[in-house]
N, C-alpha and C positions, 0 to 999 in steps of 0.2 A: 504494500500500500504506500503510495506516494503521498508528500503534505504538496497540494499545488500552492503556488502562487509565493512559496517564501524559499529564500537563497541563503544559505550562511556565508557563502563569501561576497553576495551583496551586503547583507548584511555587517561583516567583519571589516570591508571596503569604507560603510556610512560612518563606523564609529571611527574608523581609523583618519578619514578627512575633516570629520568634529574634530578632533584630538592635535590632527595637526595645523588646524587653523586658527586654535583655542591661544588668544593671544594671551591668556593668566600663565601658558607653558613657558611661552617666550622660546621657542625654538627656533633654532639656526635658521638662516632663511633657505638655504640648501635644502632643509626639507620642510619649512612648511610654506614654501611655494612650490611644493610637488602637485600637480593635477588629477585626476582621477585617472588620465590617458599616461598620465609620468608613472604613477604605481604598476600601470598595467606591464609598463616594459621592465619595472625594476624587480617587482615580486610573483611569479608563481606559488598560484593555492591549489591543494592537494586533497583529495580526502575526502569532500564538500559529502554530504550523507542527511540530507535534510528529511529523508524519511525512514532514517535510522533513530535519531536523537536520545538518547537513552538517559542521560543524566535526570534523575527525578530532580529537580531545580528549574522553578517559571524564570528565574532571571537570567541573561545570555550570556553565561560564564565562558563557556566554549567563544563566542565570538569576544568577547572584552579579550581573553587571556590573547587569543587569536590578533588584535587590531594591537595591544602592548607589546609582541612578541614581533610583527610588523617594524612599530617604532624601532626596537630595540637592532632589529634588523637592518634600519636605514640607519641607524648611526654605525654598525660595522661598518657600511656599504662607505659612509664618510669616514671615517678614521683610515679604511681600508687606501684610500685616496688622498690623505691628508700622510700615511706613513709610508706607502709603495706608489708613487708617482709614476712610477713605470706601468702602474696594473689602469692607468685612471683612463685610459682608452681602450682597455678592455670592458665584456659587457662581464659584470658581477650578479649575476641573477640571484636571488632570494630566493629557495623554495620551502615553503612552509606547509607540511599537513596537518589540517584543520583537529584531526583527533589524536594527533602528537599534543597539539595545544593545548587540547583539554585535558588528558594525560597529566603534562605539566604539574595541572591544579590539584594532582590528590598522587604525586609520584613516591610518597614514603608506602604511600598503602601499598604501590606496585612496587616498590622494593623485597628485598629475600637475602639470607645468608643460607647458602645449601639449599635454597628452595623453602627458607622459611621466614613465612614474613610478618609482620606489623602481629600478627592477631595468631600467630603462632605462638603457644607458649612455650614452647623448647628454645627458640632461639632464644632465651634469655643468658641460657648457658654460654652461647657466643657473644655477649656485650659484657663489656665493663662496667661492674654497677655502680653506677654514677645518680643515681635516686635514693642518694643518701640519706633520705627522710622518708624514704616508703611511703610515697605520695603517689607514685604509680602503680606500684607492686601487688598493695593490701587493698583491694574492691574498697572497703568502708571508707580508706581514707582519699581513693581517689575519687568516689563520687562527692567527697567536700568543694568539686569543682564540677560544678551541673545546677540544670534549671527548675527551680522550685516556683510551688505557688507560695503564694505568701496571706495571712491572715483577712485582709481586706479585697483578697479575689486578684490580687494583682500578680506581676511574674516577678521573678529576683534570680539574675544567677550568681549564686556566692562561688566563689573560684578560691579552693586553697591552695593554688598555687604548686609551688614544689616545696610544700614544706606540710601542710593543710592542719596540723593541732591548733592552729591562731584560729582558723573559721570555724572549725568544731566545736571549738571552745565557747567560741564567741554565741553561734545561736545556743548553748549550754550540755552541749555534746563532747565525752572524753577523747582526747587526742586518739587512742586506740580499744578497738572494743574487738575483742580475740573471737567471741560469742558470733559478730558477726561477717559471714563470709556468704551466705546468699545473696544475689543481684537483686533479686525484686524483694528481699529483707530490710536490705541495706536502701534502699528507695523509702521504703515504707518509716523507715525511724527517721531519715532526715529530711521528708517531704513534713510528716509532723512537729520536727524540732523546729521546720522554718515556721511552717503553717501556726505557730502562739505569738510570731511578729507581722503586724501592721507592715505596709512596705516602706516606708517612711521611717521607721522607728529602726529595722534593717538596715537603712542606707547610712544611719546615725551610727550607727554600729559599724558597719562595714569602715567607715571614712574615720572613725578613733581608731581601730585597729588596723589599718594600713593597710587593706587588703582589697582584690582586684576583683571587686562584685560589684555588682552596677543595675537599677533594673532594668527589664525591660519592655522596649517603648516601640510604638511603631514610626512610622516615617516622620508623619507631620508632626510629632510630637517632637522628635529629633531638631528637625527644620526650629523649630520655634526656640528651643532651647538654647542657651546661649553658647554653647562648646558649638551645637548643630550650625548657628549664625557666622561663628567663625568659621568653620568648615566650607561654610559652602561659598565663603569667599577667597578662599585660599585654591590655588592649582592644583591638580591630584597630587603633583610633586613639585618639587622645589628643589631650585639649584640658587643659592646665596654666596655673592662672590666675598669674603673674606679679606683678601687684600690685594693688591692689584702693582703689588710692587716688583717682585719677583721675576724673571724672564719667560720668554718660553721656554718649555722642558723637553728636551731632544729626547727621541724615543733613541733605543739602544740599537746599534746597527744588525740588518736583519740581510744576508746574499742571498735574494730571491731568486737566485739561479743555481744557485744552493738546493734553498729549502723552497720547492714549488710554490707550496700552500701553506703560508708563513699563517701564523696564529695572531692576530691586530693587537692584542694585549702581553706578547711577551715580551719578558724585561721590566714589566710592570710588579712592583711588589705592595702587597697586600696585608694588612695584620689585621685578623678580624677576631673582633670580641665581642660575641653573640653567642645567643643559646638557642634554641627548642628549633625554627622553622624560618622567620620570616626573615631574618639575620643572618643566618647562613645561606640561606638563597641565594642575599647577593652575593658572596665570597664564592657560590658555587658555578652561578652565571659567569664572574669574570673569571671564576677559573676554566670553564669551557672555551673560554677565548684567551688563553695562554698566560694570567697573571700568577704569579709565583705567590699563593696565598696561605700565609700560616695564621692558623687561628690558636688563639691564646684565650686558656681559660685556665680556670685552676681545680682542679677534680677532687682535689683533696675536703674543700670546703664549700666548693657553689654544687650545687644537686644541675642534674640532667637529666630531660627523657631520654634512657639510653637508647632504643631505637632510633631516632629520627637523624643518630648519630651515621648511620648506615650511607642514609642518602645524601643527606647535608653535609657530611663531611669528602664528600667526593672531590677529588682531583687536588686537596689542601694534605699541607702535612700540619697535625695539632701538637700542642706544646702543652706542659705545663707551668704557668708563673702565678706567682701569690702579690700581686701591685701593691698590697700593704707593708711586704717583706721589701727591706731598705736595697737586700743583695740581688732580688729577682726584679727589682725596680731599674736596677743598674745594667741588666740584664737586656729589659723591656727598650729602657731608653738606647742602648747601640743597636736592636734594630728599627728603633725607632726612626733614626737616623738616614737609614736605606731606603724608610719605607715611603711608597706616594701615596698611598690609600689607606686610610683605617675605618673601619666600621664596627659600629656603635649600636648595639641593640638592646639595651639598657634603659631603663626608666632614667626620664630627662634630670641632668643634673649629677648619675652617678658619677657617669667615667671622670667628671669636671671636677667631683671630689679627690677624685684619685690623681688629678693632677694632670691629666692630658684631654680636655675638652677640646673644641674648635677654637677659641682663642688662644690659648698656648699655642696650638700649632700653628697656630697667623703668624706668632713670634717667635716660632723655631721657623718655619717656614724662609722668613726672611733674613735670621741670623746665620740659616745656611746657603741662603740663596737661590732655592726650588721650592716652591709651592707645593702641598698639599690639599688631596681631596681625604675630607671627611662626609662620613653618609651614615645616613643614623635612621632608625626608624624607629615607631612606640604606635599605640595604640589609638592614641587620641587627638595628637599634634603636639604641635611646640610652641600655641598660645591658646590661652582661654584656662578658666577655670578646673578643664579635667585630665590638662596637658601633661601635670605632674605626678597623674594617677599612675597606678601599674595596670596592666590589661593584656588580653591574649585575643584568640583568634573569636572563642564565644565572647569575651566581652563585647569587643567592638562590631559582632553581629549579634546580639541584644542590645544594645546603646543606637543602632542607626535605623533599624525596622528591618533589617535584612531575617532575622528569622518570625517576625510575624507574617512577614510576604511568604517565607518557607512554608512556614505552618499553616496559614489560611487554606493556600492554595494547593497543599499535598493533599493535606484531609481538611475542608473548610467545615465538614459537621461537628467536629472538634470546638471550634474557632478559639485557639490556641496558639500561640508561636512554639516556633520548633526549632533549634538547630540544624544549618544546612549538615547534607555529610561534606565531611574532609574540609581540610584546615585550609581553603580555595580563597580568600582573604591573604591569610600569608602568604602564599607564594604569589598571588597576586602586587603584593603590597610588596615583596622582595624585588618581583622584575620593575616596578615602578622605577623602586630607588638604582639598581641596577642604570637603567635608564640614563637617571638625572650624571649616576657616574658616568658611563660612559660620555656624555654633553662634559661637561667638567673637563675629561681625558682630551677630548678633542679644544675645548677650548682653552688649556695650558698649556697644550701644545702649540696652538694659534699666536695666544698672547701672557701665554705667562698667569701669573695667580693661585691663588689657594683660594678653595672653594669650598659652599659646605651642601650637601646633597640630603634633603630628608623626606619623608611620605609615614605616612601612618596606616593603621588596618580602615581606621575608619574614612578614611581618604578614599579605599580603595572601594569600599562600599558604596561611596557617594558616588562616583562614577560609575560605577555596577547598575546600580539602580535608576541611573539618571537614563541609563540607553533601555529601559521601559520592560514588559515582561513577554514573553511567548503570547499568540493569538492564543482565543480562546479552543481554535480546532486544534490548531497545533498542540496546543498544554495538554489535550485529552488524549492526545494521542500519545504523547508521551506517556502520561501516567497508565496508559493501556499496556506498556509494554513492562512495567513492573510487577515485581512478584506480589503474591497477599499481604508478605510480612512488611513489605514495605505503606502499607496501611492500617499495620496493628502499633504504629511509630506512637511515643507521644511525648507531650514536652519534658517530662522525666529522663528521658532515656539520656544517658551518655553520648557523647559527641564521637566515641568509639562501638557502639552498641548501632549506631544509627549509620554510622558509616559502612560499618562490617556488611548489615542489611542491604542497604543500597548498593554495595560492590558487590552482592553475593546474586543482586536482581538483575543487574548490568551484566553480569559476568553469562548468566543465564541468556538475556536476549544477545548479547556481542561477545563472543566468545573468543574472536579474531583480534580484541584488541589486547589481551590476556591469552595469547595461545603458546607464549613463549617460544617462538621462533627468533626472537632476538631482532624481529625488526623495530621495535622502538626502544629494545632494551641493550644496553652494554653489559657485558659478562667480564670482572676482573677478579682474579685471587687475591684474597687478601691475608697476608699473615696478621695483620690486627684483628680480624674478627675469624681466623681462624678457618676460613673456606671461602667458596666463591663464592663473589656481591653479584648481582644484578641490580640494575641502577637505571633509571630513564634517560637515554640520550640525548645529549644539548638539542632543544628543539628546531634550531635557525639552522640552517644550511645554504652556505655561499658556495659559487663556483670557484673563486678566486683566493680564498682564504682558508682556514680549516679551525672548525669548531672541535675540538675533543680533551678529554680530558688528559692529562698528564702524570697521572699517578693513581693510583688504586684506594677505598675510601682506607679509614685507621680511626678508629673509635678515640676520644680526647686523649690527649697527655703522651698520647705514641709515641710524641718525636722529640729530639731534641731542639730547643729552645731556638735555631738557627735558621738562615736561606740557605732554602736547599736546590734552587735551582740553577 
């Protein structure tokens, strides 16, 4: 059965010349004076399956990732041109398939070590346990982050984080309760302990105890709200020049008669300090495009989902340093020194305590005479009232209306909000700022400068929502090709309870995109996790250049503290 009359890559085409003519972006004039006839000869699309659609989600996730990945792909196309002058009369065609895109947006769930992935319990064996707080591990204590009703009929999602005794506590629940280890148990005590607070009186609670709960609101409430007001004056992303003193910064020499299909970002170094998803995105994008990226975190003391380590840590080597320790600071700071890129995935204001924010690096920047890009991402942004919050991928899809749009429209007899499946926010909100770097990259090369690169989840949402939802044939059609379980969902369910469901109904009608043939998957050994990864392939594909990764994943702390390339 065909959907008539709707195109995903006309579709992915409309949002993609929105985007580039949206003058809040401020992009190069190289690409947003590109035409609808300019894209035709720059980018082939692949895949287009409009009577396939299978994501149970009314918003056009598949086309947004699709029109970002676009973007992402004209700025190779310019760097590629700005670094190999030789290749700039060459034709560089862009080939993008359209369900590689969507892919993209849920690539940890399509991850595996030996073939066992996200929802396998054995793989635990193969990760380093870095969920120091058994905030993942123990059901009771990970559903401390999930969506509750609350006493006045309203939604709350309390989020404990990677730590979750603070929010347990806090609605008047024991850090750990041994008794329970049932799913629909553990539901039932903490939908009760929310259900004695008003949502209001929650929120009071939530904001003294420092924790990343928020209710949830649907759209127009957003809009009206004052965090919602700055939002939607602000650009999905942002590139803020820093200092403009600096020279340009000579890319390292590359013999394209050497190396054919030279990688646009190598020689480019990277120190990235991020956790879960949306933060190592970036580090993981520029490392598909050749930047020598090590990420630094500290295992001993900061908790990690150790899965998401699998995919996110791909093509980087990771370190371990303690930036409060006087000697691993001395450490941090000589490759500080190397580095042109840092990335910040931090609640606004950490890394600034620690001593290496964006202005510091204005003023190393200049004291060494190269510029730095910094690129940060957070939940909320980096002004207004909720900027200084903490937040994850459900907060800022209960904070925007993205999962009452979910939940109306999955099961509207509910009338509920829902969590989408897969954390498609993060990596959404990952390629943004990816993005903004790349613009940065190119334009320090241009003129010189330190720059600072930021986007938030809820950024990403705003823009999500703004390019409108599925027809209403189309949306039935889709939910036709889903399994039952996918409408036995409901707002309770875990963010991993609902995902599993929905990749288990997809998996069922598209079996070809999960057949492990390895055509959208890379296959690498890895001695850090003990067997072989499989990993989602960089999704952009140029003729002239080469996207791949450089090294095989290694779960945190594997390497030592150095450039390793």
């Amino acid at each position: 059965m065909t959907i008539p009359g709707y195109s995903q890559i006309k579709e992915t085409k409309r949002i993609l010349l929105k985007l580039l003519k949206d003058p809040k972006l401020n992009l190069p004039n190289e690409i947003s004076s590109l035409s609808a006839s300019d894209l035709d000869g720059l980018i082939k699309y692949t895949n287009e399956q409009p009577d396939q659609i299978v994501l149970p989600c009314r918003l056009k996730e598949c086309e947004v990732a699709s029109a970002l990945k676009s973007i992402e792909a004209l700025y190779s196309q310019l760097i590629t041109n700005q670094r190999f002058p030789e290749f700039a009369s060459k034709s560089n065609i862009v080939t993008l398939d359209l369900q590689h895109c969507l892919m993209f947006l849920f690539m940890a769930y399509l991850a595996s070590v030996d073939d066992m992935t996200k929802l396998d319990k054995k793989v635990i064996k193969r990760l380093r346990d870095t969920d120091l707080n058994k905030a993942q591990s123990i059901t009771y204590r990970r559903m401390s982050a999930n969506l509750y009703k609350t006493k006045d009929e309203r939604y709350y999602h309390i989020h404990g984080s990677l730590d979750a005794t603070t929010t347990l506590n806090m609605i008047g629940l024991p850090g750990f309760d041994d008794s329970l280890t049932d799913y629909d148990e553990v539901v039932k005590v903490i939908q009760a302990a929310v259900a004695k607070f008003n949502c209001d009186d929650l929120e009071k609670l939530n904001v003294e105890n420092r924790q990343a709960g928020v209710e949830c609101i649907k759209y127009n409430q957003f809009l009206k709200s004052e965090q919602g007001k700055i939002t939607e004056e602000k650009p999905f992303w942002e590139v803020d020049i820093l200092e403009a003193e600096t020279p340009p910064a000579e890319y390292s020499p590359i013999d394209t008669k050497v190396e054919k299909r030279p990688q646009i970002l190598k020689g480019i170094k990277v120190l990235e300090l991020c956790r879960i998803i949306a933060g190592p995105t970036i580090g993981r994008i520029l490392a598909e495009y050749g930047a020598e990226v090590l990420k630094v975190t500290d295992s001993e003391h900061l908790p990690d989902v150790p899965f998401f380590q699998v995919d996110g840590n791909m093509g980087k080597h990771c370190c371990d340093l303690n930036l409060k320790n006087s000697e691993d600071r001395l450490v941090f700071e000589e490759l500080l020194k190397d580095a042109d890129i840092v990335l910040d995935g931090y609640r606004l204001g950490a890394i600034e305590k620690l001593g290496y924010g964006p202005q510091v690096l204005k003023e190393l920047a200049i004291k060494r005479g190269k510029g730095y890009i910094y690129a940060s991402e957070n939940c909320f942004g980096y002004e207004g009232p909720y900027s200084g919050r903490p937040g994850w991928q459900q907060i800022a899809d209960c904070y925007s209306g993205v999962a009452w749009i979910q939940g109306t429209n999955l099961i509207p007899e509910n009338n509920e909000p829902m969590i989408p499946p897969f954390p498609m926010s993060d990596y959404g909100t990952g390629c943004m700022v990816a993005i903004a770097v790349l613009d940065a990259v190119y334009q320090r090369a241009k003129k010189g400068g330190s720059y600072w690169c930021k986007s938030s989840l809820v950024q990403y949402d705003s823009l999500l929502i703004k390019q409108g939802l599925y027809p209403d044939d189309i949306w039935e059609q889709i939910k036709s090709r889903q399994s039952p379980d996918v409408f036995k969902l409901r707002y309770y369910d875990s963010v991993d309870k609902i995902s599993s469901t929905c990749l288990r109904s997809m998996k069922a009608f598209k079996p070809d995109l999960f057949d492990g043939d390895l055509k959208y998957m890379d296959e690498w050994q890895s001695e850090g996790f003990g067997g072989m990864v499989k990993v989602l392939k960089p999704v952009v594909h140029l003729d002239l250049t080469r996207n791949e990764f450089n090294c095989t994943s290694r779960p945190n702390g594997f390497d030592k503290p150095e450039w390793w390339m």
